[in-house]
C-alpha positions, 0 to 999 in steps of 0.5 A: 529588226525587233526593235525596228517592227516595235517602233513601226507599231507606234505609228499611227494608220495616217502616217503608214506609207509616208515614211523614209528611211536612210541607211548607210549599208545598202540592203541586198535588194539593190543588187537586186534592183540593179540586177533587173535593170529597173532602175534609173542612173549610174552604177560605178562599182558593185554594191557593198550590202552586208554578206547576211540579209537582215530582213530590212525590206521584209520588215518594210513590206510588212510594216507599210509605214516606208515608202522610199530608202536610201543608202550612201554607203557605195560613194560612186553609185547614183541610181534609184528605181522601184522594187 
């Protein structure tokens, strides 16, 4: 995660919000998502996240440069939503 808050430093003020980031593994937010049922689509099997929250998304609301993730890891899952 270090890395990944180094980087983001990099970017400029105009690209912040712009960004999207795809990542194999889901992170435990789409649990979460699916949880609240804000979401739109289908969900075919449980979301397959790591058994540690990494602090992905901490990292995206403090960094303000991603505005959309995606994930493939869970092969039979096809939904999004906004958390």
């Amino acid at each position: 995660m270090e890395w990944f808050r180094t980087e983001h430093l990099k970017i400029t003020d105009a690209s912040k919000g712009k960004g999207f980031l795809f990542i194999h593994i889901p992170i435990d937010e789409y649990i979460e998502l699916y949880n609240d049922g804000n979401y739109v689509g289908m969900k075919d099997e449980d979301v397959s996240c790591g058994s540690v929250n990494t602090g992905v998304y901490s990292s995206l609301i403090e960094q303000k440069t991603v505005e959309w993730v995606s994930c493939g890891h869970d092969h039979n899952n096809d939904y999004h939503g906004e958390y």
